[in-house]
DOTORSE-48032 format. One line per field, with one value per atom (N, C-alpha, C, O): x, y, z; atom name; residue number from 1. Coordinates in nm, 4 decimals, padded with zeros to 6 digits. Layout:
N
px = X ... .
py = Y ... .
pz = Z ... .
atom = CA ... .
n = NUM ... .
//
This chain:
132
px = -03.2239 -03.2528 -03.3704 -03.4442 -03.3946 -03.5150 -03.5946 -03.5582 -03.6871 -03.8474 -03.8858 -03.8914 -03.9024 -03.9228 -04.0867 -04.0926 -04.2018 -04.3661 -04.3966 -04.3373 -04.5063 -04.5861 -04.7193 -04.7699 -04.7649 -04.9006 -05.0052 -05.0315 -05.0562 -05.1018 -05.0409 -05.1032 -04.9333 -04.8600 -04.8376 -04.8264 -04.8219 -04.8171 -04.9208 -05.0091 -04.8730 -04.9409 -05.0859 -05.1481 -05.1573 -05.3141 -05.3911 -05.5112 -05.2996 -05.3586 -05.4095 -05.3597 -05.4816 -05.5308 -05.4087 -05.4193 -05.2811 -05.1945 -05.1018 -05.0494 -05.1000 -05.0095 -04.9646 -04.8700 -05.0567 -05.0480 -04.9043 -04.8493 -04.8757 -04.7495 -04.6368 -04.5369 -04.6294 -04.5246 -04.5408 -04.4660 -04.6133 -04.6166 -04.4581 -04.4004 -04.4361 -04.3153 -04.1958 -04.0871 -04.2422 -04.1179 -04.0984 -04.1818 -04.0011 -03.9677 -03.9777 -03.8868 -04.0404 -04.0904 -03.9129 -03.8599 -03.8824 -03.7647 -03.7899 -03.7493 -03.8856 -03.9688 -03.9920 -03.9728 -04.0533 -04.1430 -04.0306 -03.9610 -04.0504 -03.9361 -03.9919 -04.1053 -03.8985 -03.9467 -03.8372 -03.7474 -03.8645 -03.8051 -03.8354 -03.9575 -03.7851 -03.8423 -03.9365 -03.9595 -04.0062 -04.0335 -04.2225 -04.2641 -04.2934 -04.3607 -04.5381 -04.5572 -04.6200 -04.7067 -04.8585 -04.9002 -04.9438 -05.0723 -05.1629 -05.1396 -05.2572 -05.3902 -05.4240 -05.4290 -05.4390 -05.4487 -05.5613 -05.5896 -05.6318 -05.8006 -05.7370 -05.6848 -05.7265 -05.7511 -05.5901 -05.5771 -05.4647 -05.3532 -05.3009 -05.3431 -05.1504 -05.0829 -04.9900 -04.9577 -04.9254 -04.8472 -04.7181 -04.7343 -04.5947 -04.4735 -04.3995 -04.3755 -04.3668 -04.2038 -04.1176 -04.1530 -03.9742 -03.8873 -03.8733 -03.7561 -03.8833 -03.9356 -04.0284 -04.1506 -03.9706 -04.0320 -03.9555 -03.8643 -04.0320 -03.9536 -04.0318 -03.9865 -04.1562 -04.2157 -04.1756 -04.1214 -04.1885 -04.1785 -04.2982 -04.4204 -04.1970 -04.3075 -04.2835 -04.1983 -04.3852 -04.3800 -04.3754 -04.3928 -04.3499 -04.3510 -04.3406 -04.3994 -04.2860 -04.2296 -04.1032 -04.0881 -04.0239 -03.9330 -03.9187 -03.9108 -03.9204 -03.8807 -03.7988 -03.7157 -03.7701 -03.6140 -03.6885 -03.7290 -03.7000 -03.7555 -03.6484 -03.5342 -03.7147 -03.6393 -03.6599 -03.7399 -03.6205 -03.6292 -03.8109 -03.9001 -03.8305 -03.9787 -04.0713 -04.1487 -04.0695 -04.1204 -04.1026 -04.1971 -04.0185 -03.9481 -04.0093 -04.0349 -04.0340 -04.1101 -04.2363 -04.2947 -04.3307 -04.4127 -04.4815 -04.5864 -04.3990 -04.4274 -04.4031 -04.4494 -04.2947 -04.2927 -04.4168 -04.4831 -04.4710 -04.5620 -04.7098 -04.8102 -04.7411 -04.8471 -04.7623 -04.8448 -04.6949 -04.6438 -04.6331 -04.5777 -04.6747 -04.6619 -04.5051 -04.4799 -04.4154 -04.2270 -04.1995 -04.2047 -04.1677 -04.0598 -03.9499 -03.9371 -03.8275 -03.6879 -03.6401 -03.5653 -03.6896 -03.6592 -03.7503 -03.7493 -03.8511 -03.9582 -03.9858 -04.0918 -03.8776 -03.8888 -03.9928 -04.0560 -04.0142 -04.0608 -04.2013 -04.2763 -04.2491 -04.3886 -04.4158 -04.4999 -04.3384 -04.3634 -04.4625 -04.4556 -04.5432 -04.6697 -04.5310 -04.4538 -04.4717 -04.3773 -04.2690 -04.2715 -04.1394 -03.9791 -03.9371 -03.9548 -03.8766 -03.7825 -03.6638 -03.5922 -03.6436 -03.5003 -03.4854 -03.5615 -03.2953 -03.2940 -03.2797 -03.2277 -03.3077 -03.2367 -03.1853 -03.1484 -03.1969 -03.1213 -03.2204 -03.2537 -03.2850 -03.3273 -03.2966 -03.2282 -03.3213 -03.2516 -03.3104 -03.3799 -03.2907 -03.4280 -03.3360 -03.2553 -03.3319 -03.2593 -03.1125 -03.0334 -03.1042 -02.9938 -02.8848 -02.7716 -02.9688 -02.8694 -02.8958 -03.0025 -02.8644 -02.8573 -02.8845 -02.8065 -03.0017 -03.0623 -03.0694 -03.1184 -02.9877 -03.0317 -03.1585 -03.1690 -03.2514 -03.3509 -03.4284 -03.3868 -03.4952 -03.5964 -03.6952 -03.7642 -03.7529 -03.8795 -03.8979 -03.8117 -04.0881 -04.1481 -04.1506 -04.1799 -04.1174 -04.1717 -04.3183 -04.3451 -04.3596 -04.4614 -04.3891 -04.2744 -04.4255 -04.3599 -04.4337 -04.4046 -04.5409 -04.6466 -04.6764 -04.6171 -04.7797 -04.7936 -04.9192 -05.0296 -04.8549 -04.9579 -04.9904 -05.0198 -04.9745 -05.0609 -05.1861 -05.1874 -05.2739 -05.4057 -05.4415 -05.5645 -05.3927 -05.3516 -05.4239 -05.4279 -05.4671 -05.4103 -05.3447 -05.3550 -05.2325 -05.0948 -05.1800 -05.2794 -05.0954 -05.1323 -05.0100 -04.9132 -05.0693 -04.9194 -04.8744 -04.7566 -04.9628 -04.8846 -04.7729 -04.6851 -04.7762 -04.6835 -04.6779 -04.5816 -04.8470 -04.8765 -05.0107 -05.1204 -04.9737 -05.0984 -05.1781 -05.2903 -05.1270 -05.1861 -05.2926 -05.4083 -05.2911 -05.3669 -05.4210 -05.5070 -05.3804 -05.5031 -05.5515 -05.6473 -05.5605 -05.6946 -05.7654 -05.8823 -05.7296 -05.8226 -05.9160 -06.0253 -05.8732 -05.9725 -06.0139 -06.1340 -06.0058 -06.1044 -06.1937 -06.3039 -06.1846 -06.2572 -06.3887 -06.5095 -06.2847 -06.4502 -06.4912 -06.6136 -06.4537 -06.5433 -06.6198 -06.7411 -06.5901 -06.7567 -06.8114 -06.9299 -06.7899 -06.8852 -06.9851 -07.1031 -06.9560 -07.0600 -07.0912 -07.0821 -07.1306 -07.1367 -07.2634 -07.3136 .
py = 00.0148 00.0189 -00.0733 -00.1064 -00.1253 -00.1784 -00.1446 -00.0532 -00.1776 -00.1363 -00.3113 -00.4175 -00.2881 -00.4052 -00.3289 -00.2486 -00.4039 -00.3707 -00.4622 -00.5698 -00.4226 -00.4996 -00.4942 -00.5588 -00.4028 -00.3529 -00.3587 -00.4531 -00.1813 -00.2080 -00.1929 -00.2119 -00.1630 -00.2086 -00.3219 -00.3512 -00.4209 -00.5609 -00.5926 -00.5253 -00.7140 -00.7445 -00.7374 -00.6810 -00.7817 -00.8351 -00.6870 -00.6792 -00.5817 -00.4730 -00.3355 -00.3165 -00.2801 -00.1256 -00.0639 -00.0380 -00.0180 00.0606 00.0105 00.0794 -00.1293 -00.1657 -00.1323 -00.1771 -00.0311 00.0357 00.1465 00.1820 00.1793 00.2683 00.2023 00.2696 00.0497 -00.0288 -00.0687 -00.1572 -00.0221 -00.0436 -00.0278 00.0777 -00.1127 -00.1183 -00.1973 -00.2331 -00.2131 -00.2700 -00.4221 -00.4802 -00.4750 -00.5665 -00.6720 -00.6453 -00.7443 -00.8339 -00.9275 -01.0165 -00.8729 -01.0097 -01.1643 -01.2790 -01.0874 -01.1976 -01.1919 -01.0804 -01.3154 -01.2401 -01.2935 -01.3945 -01.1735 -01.2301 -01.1597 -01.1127 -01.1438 -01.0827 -00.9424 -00.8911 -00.9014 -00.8545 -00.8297 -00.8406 -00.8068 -00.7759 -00.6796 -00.5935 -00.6785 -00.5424 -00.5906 -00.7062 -00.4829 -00.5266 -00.4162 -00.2949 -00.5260 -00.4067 -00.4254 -00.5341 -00.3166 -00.2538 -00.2352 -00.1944 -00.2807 -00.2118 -00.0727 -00.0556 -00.0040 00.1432 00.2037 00.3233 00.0825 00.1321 00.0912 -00.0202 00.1648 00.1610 00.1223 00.1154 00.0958 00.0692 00.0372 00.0723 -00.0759 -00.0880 -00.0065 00.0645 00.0062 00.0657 -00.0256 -00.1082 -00.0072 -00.0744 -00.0110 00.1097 -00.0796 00.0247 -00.0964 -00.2143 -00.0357 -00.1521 -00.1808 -00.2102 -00.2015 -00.1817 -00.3349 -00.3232 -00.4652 -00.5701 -00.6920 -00.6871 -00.8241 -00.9070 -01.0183 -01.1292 -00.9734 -01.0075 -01.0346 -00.9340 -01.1182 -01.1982 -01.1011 -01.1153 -00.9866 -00.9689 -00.9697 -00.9071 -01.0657 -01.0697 -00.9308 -00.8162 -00.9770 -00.9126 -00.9000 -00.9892 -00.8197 -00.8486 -00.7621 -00.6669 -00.7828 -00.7092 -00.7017 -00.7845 -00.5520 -00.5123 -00.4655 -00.4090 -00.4545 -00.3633 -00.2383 -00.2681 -00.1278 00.0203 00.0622 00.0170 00.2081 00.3295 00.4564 00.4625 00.5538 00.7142 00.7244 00.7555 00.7002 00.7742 00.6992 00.7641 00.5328 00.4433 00.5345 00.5977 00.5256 00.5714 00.6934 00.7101 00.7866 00.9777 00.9290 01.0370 00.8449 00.7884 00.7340 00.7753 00.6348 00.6036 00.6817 00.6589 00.7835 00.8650 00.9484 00.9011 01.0062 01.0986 00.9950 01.0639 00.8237 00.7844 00.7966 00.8448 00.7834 00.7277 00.8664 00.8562 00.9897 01.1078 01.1092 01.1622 01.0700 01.0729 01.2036 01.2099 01.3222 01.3950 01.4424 01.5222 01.3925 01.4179 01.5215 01.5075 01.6632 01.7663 01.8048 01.9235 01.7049 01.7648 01.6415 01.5917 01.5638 01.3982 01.4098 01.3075 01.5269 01.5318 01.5296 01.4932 01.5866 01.6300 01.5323 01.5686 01.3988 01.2678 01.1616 01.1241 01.1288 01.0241 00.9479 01.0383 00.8802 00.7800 00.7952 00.8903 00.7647 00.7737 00.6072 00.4933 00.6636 00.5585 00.5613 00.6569 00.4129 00.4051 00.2570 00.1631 00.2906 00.1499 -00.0042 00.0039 -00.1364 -00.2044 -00.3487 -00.3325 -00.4416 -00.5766 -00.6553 -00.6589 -00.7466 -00.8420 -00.9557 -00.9272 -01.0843 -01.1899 -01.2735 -01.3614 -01.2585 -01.3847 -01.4571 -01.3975 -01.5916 -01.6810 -01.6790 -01.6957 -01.6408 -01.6820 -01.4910 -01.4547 -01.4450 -01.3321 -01.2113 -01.1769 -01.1303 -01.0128 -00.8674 -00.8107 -00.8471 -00.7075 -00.5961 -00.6009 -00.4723 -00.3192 -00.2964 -00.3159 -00.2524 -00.1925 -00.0706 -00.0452 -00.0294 00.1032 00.0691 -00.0036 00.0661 00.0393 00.1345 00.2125 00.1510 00.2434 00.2068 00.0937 00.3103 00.2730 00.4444 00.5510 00.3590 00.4571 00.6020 00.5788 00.6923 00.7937 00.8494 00.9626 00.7788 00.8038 00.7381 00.6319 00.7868 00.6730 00.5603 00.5827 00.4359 00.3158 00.2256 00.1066 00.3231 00.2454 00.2272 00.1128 00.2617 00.2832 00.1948 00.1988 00.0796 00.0144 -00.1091 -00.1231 -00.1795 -00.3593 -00.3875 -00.3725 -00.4463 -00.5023 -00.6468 -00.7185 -00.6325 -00.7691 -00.8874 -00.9199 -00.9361 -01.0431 -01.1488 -01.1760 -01.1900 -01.3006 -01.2313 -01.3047 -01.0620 -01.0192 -01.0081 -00.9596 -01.0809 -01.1059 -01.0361 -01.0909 -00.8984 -00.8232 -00.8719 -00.8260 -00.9574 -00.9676 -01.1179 -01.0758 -01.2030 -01.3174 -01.2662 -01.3307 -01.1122 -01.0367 -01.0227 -01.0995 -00.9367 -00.8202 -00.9224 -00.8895 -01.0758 -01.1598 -01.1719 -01.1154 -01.2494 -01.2826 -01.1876 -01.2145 -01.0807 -00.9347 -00.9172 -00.8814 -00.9330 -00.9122 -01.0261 -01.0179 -01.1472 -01.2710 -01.2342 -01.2469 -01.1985 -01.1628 -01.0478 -01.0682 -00.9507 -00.8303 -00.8859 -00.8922 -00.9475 -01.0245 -01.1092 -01.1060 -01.1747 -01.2575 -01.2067 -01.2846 -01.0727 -01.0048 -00.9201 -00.8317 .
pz = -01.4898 -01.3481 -01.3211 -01.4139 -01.1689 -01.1313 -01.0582 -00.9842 -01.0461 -00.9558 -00.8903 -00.9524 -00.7740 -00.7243 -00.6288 -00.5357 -00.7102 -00.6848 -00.5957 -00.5890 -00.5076 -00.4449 -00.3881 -00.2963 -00.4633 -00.4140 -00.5660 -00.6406 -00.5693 -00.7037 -00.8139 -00.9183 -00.8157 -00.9929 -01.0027 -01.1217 -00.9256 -00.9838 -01.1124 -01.1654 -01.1346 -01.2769 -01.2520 -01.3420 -01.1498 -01.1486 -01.0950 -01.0692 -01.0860 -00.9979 -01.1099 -01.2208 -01.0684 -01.1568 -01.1855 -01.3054 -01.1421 -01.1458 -01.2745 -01.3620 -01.2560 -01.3433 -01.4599 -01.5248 -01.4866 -01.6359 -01.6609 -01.7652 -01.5175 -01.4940 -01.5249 -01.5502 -01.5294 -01.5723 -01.7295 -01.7710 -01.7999 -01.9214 -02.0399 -02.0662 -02.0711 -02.1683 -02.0845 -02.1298 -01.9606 -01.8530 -01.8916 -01.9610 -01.8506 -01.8553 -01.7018 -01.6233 -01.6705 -01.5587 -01.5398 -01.6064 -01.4528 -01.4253 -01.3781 -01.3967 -01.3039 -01.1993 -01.0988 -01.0503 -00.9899 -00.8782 -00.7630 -00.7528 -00.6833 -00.5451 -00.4536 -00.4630 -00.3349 -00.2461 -00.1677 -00.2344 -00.0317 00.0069 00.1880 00.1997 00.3016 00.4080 00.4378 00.3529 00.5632 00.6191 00.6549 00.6615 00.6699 00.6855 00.6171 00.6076 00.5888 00.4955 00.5224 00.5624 00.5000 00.5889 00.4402 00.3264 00.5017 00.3855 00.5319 00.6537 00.3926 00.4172 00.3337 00.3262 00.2609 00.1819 00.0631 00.0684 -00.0621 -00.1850 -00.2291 -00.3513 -00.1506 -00.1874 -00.0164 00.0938 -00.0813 00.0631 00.0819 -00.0133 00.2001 00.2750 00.3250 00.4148 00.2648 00.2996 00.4054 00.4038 00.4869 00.6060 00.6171 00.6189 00.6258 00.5722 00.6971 00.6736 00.8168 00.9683 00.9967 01.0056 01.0091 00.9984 00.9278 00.8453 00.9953 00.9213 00.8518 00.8238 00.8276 00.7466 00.5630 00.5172 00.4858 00.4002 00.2889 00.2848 00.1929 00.0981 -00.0231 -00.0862 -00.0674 -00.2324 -00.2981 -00.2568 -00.3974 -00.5158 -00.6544 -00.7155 -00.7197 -00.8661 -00.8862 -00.8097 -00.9687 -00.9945 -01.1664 -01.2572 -01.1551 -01.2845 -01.3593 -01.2882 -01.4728 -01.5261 -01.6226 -01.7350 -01.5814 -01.5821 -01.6458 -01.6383 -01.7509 -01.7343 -01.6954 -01.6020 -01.7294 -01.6222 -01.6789 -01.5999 -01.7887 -01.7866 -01.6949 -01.6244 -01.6888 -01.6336 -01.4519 -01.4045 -01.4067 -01.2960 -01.2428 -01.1235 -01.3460 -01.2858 -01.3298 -01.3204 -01.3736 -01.3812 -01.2425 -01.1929 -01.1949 -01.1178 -00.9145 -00.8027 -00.9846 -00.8525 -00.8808 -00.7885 -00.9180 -00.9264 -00.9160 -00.8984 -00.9252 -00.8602 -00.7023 -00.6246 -00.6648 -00.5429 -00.4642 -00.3548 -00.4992 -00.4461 -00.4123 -00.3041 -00.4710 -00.4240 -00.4836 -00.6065 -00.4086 -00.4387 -00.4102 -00.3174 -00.5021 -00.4481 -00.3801 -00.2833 -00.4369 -00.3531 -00.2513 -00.2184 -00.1793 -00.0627 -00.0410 -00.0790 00.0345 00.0648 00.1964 00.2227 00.2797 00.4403 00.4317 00.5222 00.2729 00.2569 00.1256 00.0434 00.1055 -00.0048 00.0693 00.1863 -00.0164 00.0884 00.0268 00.0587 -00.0171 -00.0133 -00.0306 -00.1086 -00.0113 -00.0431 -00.1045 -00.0613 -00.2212 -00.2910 -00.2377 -00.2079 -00.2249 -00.1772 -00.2228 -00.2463 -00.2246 -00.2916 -00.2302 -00.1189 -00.2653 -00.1706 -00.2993 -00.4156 -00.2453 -00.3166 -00.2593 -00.1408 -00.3964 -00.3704 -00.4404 -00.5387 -00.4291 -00.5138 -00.5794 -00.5285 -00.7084 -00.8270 -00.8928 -00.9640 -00.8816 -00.9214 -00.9375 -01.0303 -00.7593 -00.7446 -00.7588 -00.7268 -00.8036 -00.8369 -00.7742 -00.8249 -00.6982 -00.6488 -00.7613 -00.8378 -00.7352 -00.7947 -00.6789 -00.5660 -00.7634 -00.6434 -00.7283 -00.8494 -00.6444 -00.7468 -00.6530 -00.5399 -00.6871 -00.6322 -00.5277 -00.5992 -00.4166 -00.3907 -00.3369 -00.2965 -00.3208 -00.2286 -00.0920 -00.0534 -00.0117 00.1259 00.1340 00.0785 00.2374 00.2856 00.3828 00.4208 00.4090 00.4604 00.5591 00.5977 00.6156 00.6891 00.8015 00.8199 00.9088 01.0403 00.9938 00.9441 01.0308 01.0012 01.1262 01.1369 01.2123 01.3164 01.2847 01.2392 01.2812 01.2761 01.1938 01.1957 01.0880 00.9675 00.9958 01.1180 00.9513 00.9528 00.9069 00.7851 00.9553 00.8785 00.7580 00.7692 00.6755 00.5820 00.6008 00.5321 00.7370 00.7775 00.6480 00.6249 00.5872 00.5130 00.4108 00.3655 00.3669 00.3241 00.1886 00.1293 00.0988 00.0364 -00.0423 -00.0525 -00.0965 -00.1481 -00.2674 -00.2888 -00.3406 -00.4542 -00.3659 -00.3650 -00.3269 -00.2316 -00.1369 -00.0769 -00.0885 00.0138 -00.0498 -00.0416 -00.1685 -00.2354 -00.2907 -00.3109 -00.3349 -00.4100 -00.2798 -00.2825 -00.1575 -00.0456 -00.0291 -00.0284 -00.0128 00.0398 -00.0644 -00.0229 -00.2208 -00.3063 -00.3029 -00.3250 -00.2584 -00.2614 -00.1355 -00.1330 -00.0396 00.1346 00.0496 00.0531 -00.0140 -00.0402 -00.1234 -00.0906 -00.2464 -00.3139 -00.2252 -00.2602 -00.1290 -00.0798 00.0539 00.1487 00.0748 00.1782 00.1229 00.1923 .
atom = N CA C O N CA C O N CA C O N CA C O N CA C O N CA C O N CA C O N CA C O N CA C O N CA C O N CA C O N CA C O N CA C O N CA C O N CA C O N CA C O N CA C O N CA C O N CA C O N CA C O N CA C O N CA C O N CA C O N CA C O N CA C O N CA C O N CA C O N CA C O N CA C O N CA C O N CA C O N CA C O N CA C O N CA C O N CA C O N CA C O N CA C O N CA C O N CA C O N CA C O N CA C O N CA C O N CA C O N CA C O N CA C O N CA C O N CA C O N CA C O N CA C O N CA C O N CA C O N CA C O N CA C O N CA C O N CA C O N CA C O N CA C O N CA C O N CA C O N CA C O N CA C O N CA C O N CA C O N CA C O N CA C O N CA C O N CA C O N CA C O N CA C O N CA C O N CA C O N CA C O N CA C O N CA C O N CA C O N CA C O N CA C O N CA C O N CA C O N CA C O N CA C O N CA C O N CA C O N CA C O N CA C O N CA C O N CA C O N CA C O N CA C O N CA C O N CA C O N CA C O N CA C O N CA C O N CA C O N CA C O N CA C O N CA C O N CA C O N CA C O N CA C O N CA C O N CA C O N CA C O N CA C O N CA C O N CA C O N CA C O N CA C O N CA C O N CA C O N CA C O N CA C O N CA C O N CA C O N CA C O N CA C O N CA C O N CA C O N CA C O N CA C O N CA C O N CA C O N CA C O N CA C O N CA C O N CA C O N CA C O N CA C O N CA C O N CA C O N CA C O .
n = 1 1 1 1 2 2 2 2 3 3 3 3 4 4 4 4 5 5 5 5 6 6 6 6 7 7 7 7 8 8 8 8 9 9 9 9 10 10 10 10 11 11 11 11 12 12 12 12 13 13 13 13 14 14 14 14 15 15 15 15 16 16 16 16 17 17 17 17 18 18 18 18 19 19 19 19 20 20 20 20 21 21 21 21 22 22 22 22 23 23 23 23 24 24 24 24 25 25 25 25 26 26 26 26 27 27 27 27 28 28 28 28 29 29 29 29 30 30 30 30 31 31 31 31 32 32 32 32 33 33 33 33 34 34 34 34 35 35 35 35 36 36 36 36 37 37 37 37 38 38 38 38 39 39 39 39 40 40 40 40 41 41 41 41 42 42 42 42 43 43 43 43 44 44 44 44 45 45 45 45 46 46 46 46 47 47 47 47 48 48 48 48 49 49 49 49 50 50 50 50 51 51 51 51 52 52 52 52 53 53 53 53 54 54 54 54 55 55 55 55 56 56 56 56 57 57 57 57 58 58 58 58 59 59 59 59 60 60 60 60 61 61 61 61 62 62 62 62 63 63 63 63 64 64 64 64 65 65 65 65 66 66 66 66 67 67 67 67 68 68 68 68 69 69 69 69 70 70 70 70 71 71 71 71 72 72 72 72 73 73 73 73 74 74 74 74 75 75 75 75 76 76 76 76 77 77 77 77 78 78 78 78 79 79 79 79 80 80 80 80 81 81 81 81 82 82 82 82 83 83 83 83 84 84 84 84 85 85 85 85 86 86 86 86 87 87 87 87 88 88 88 88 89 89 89 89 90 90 90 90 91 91 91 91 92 92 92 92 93 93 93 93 94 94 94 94 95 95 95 95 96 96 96 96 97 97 97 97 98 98 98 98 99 99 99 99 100 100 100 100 101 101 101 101 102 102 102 102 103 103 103 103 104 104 104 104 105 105 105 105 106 106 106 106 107 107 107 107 108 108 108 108 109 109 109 109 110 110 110 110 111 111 111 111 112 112 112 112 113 113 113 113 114 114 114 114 115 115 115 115 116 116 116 116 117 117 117 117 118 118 118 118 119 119 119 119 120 120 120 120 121 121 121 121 122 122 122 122 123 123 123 123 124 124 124 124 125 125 125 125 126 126 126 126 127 127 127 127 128 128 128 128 129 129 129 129 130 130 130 130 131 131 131 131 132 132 132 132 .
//
C-alpha cells in the first residue's frame, strides 16, 4: 500500500521517523488546499491548490503507526483530528491509489500555505525566527 506525506513526515521533518523502513517512491503531488496550524499542517481536499509531497510504499504497521500520530480512528471517524482516505496521484507517469491525511477540523482561523509547499514554508519560517 501507499502513503502520500506532506507535512511533517516528509523526509526533512521531525515525524519522519513514523516512516521508517518505508520505501520513498518519490515526490509528487496532489490537490486541495493546506494551512499552518502551529507545530504541523492542515490538509482539506477542498481547493485547487498544487501540493507537494512524497509518496511512499508502507505496510499495516507503518500505517497504525502513523494513524495514531494523525489522531485517525476508524471506528470514531467524527471525534478523528484527521481521516484517511484514499486518492491517486501520479509519479512518472503512473497512477498510484495511496492513503492521505486530511484534516477533520475547522481551518478558518488558519493561514493557508498558498504555494502548497510545506517543506519550502517551514525552511522560510525557520530563517524569519532565526533573524528575528
Amino acid at each position: 500500500m501507499f502513503l502520500f506525506v506532506y507535512g511533517t513526515l516528509i523526509s526533512s521533518e521531525y515525524n519522519h521517523q513514523y516512516l521508517r523502513g518505508s520505501k520513498l517512491v518519490g515526490e509528487t503531488h496532489t490537490f486541495g488546499s493546506l494551512y499552518d496550524i502551529g507545530e504541523y499542517p492542515a490538509l482539506i481536499a477542498d481547493g485547487a491548490n498544487c501540493i507537494k509531497g512524497e509518496l511512499y510504499k508502507i505496510d499495516d504497521t507503518v500505517l497504525k503507526g502513523c494513524d495514531l500520530l494523525e489522531g485517525y480512528d476508524e471506528l470514531d471517524i467524527v471525534n478523528s483530528n484527521y481521516v484517511r482516505e484514499e486518492i491517486s496521484v501520479i509519479f512518472e507517469d503512473k497512477e498510484y491509489y495511496c492513503y492521505v491525511y486530511y484534516c477533520n477540523f475547522n481551518v478558518e482561523n488558519y493561514p493557508e500555505i498558498k504555494s502548497g509547499n510545506y517543506k519550502k514554508y517551514m525552511m522560510k519560517k525557520r530563517n524569519e525566527n532565526k533573524n528575528t
